[in-house]
Structures are given as C-alpha cells and as structure tokens.
BATILUM-237650 format. One record per residue (C-alpha): residue number from 1; residue in three letters; x, y, z. Coordinates in steps of 0.25 Angstrom, whole numbers, m for minus. Layout:
BEGIN
<NUM; "ALA"; <X; Y; Z>> ...
END
This chain:
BEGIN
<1; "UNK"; <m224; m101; m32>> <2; "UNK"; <m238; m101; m25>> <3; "UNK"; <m247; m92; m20>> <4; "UNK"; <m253; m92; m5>> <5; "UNK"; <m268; m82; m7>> <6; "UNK"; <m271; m76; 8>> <7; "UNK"; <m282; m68; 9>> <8; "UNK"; <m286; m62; 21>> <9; "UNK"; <m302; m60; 25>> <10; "UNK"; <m311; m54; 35>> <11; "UNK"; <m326; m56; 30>> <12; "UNK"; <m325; m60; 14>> <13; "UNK"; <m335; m71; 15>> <14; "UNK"; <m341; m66; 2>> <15; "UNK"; <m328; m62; m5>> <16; "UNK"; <m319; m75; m1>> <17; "UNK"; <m323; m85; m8>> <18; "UNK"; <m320; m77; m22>> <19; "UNK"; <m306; m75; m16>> <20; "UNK"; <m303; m87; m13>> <21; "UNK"; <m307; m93; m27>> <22; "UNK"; <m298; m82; m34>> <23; "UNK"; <m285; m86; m25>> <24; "UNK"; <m285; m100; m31>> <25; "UNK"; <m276; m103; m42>> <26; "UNK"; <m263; m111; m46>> <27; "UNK"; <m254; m106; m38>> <28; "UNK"; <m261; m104; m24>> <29; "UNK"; <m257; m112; m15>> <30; "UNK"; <m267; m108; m4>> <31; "UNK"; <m279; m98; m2>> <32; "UNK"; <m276; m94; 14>> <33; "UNK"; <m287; m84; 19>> <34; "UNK"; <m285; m76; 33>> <35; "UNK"; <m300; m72; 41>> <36; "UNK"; <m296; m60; 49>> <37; "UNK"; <m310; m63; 57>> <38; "UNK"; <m322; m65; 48>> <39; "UNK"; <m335; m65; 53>> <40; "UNK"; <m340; m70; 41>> <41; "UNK"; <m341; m84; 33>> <42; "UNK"; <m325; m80; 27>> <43; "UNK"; <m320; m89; 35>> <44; "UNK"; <m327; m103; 33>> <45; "UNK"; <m327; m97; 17>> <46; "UNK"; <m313; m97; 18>> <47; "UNK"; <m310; m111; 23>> <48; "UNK"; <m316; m116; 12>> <49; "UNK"; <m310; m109; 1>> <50; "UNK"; <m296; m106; 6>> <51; "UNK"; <m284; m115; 8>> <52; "UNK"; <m282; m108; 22>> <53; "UNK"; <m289; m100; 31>> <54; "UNK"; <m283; m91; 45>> <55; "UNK"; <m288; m83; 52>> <56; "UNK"; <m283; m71; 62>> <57; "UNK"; <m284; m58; 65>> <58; "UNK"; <m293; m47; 55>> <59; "UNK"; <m282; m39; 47>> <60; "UNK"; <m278; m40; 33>> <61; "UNK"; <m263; m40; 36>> <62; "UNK"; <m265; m48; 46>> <63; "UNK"; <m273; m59; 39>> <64; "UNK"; <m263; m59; 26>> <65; "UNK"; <m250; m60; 34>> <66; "UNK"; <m258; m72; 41>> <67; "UNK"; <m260; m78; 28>> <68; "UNK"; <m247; m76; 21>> <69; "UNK"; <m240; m82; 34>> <70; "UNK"; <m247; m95; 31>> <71; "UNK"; <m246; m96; 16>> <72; "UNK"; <m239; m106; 10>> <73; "UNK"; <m236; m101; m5>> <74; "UNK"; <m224; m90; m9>> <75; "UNK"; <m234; m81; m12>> <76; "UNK"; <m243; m73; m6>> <77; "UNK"; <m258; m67; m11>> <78; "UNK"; <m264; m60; m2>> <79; "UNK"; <m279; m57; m6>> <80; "UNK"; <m291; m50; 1>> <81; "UNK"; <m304; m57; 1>> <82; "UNK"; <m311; m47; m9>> <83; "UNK"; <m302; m50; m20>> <84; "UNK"; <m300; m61; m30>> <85; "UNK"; <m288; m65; m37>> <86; "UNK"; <m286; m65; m52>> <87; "UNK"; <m288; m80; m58>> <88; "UNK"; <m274; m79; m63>> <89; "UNK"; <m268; m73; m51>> <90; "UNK"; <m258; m85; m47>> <91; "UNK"; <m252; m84; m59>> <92; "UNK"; <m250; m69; m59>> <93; "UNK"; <m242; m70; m45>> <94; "UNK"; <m233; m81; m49>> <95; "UNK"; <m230; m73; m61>> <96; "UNK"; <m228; m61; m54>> <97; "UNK"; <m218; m67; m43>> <98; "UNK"; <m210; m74; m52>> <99; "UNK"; <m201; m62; m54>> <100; "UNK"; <m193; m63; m42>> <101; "UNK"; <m193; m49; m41>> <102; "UNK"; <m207; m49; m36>> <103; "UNK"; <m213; m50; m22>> <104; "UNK"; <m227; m48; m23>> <105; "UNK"; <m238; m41; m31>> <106; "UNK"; <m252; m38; m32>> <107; "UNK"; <m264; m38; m44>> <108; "UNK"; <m272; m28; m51>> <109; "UNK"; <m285; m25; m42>> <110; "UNK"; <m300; m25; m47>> <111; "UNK"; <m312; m19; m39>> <112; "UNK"; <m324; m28; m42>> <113; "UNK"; <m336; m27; m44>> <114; "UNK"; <m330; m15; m52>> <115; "UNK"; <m335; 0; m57>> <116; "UNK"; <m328; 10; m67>> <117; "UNK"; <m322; 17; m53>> <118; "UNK"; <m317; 3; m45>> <119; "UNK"; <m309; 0; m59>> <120; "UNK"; <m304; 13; m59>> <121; "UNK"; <m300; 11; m45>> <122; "UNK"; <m294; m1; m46>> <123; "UNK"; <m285; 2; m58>> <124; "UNK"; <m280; 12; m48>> <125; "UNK"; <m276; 3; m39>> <126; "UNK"; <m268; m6; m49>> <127; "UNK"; <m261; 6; m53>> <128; "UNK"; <m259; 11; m39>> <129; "UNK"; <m252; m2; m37>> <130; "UNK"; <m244; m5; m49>> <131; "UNK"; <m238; 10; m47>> <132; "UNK"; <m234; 7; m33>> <133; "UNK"; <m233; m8; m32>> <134; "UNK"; <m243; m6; m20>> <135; "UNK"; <m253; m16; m17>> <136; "UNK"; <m267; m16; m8>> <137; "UNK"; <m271; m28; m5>> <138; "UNK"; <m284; m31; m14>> <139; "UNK"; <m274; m35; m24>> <140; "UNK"; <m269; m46; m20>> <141; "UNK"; <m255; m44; m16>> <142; "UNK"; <m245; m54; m17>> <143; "UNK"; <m232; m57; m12>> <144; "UNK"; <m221; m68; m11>> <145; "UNK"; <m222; m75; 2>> <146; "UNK"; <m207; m74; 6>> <147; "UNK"; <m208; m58; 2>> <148; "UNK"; <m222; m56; 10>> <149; "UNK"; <m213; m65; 24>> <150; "UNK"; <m202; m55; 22>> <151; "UNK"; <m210; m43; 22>> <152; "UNK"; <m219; m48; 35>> <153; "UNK"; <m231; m49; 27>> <154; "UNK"; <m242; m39; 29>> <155; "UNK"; <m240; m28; 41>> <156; "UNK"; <m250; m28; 50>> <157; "UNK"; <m259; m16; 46>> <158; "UNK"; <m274; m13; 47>> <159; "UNK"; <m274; m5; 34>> <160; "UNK"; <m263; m6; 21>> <161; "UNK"; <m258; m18; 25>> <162; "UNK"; <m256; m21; 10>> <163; "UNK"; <m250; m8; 7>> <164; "UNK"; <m240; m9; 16>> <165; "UNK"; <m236; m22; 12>> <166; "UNK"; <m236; m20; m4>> <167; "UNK"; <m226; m9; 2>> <168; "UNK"; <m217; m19; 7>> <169; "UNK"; <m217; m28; m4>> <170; "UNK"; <m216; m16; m15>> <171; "UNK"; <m201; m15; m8>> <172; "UNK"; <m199; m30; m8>> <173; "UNK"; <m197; m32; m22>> <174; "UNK"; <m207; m31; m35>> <175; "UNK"; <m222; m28; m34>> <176; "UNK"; <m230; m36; m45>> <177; "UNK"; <m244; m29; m49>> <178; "UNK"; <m252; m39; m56>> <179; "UNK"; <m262; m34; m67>> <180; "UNK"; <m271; m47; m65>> <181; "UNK"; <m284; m41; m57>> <182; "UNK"; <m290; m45; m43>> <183; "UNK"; <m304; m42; m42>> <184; "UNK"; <m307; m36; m28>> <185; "UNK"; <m320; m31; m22>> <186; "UNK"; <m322; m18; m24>> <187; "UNK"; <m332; m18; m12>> <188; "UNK"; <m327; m9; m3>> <189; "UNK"; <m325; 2; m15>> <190; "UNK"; <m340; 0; m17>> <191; "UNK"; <m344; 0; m4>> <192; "UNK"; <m336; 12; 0>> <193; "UNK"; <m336; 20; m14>> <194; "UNK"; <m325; 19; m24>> <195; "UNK"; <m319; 32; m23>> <196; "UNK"; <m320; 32; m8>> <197; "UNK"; <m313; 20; m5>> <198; "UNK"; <m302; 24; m17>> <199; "UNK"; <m299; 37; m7>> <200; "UNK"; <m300; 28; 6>> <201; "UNK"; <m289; 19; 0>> <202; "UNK"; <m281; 30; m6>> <203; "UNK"; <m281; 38; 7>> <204; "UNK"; <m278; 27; 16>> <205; "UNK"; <m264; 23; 8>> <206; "UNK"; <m262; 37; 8>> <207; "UNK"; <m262; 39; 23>> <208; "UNK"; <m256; 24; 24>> <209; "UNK"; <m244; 29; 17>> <210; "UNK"; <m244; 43; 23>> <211; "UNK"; <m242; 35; 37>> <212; "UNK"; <m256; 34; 43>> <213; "UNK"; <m256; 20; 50>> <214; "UNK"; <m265; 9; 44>> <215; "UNK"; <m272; 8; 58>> <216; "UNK"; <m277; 22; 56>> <217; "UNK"; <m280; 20; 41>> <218; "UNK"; <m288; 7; 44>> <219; "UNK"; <m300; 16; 53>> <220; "UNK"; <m305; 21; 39>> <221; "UNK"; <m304; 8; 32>> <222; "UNK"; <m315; 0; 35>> <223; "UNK"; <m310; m13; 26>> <224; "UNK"; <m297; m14; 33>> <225; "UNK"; <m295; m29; 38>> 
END
C-alpha cells in the first residue's frame, strides 16, 4: 500500500512548508495541496514543495474531496495545514490497515507550543476519541481509498465536515486511534483563550448533534474554511 497526503489551505504561507516536509516519507506517493483562494504567498509555496497543487473553491470539505478525487494512492491522508505529521507516520498507517478489518483511523493530537492546560486539553481529546472512535480533523484522518469512494467522501458542510464523516466510517467497519502524536498549532487556543475555545468546541458538537444545521453553527466560528 501507498499513501496519497492532501491537505487543504486558505492563507498558511507560514505554516505550509513544515507540513509539507512532515508528509514525506517512504510510502507517499504524492503530496497534493488544495488553495480554496489564498491571498497570500501559499500558493507559489505550494508549487514548489508539493507533488500537486488545485485550486477551487474555499471550504474544507470541499477542497479535501477535490483532492482525494485525484489521488493516486489507496490510501488517503487528509491533513490541515497547521499540522505536522509524526516522522514514523507511514509506517503506522500501513500497519494499521493491514488488518482487513480496518477502514481508517486517526493519530493522538498535540497542541504546540504547549502549556500545563493545552496538554491537559489535548489528552482529552485523544481520550474523547479513542472512546467514541470520533475524529476531528487536526488529527489527521485516514481512510482507505475505495472505503472514502463508497462513502462519497466528505459531505459538503461549512462546519463538522470531519465529524460527520468519522461518523460514517465508524459504521463502515474498524476505527484505528493511533498513539503516535501530531503536533498541531495551538494558535487559535492562545488566541482565543484555552478554556474559551474548549467550551466553543464542545457546545458547537453539542448543538451539531442536537440537530442545529452546520450553516447555523459556522456564524460563530470564525475559523471555519
């Protein structure tokens, strides 16, 4: 097996390159990255990094499923552009996958640069995870190429895109939750406050999963792309 990474961006001109040198490893076949409109220098970064570069409309969903239509490998990585992969990621996924019982997966998460509370926090999220085979999508979910195809890829949501799809593939068959650790920014939780964003998130999947539309949900998240 091989690995297609496709990571969607909108302005991570000072995050890509990072990404982008994280991704590569033995088993990638390609690096593809998806501008959704960047009006910054992402996209001339990208084209010199990555293996592949489209661009099309802004939306997170939107950009992935672009990516994942083009991608040549049988598996799938999806990866936001503020988050590096472990260096032995590769070999975790083909390990993972080689039960043929498992469609997907997703790693441990880290929030860096990092403080007594974000580790805390982070630890929660891994545990949320591993107890409800739920992923979000700072940690880097991945799928098998002809499982993401039968499940129509990403639905087209503003907000919880990767909620809804880690629902969909929880019921297609078993959800790996890799200890190996991604390190992604913990910028917004700095920016915002910790315990602030930790009661945004939470109250947003609550009302997502109460039936509150994710057009609704996206009017108080700022960051949604």
């Amino acid at each position: 097996m091989d690995i297609s990474v496709v990571i969607p961006v909108l302005n991570e001109e000072s995050a890509l390159a990072a990404t982008v040198v994280s991704a590569r490893g033995p088993a990638v076949r390609e690096v593809i990255v998806v501008d959704g409109g960047s009006s910054d220098g992402t996209p001339a970064l990208a084209e010199r990094l990555a293996d592949r570069v489209l661009r099309g409309p802004r939306g997170r969903a939107v950009q992935m499923n672009a990516g994942a239509a083009v991608a040549a490998a049988e598996v799938v990585l999806f990866l936001h552009a503020d988050t590096r992969l472990p260096e032995s990621f590769a070999a975790a996924v083909l390990a993972a996958l080689a039960d043929p019982r498992a469609v997907g997966g997703r790693f441990d998460v880290s929030l860096q640069p990092g403080s007594p509370l974000l580790a805390l926090t982070g630890a929660l999220i891994n545990l949320r995870s591993r107890l409800s085979r739920i992923a979000t999508g700072d940690q880097a979910i991945f799928v098998r190429r002809r499982v993401f195809d039968d499940l129509g890829g990403f639905p087209p949501l503003p907000l919880m895109e990767d909620i809804a799809f880690s629902r969909a593939l929880k019921r297609a068959g078993r959800i790996v939750c890799l200890r190996e650790k991604v390190i992604t920014s913990s910028r917004r939780w700095r920016r915002d406050g910790v315990l602030r964003t930790i009661l945004l998130m939470w109250s947003l999947r609550l009302l997502y999963f109460c039936g509150v539309s994710p057009a609704r949900l996206r009017r108080v998240y700022s960051d949604a792309r």
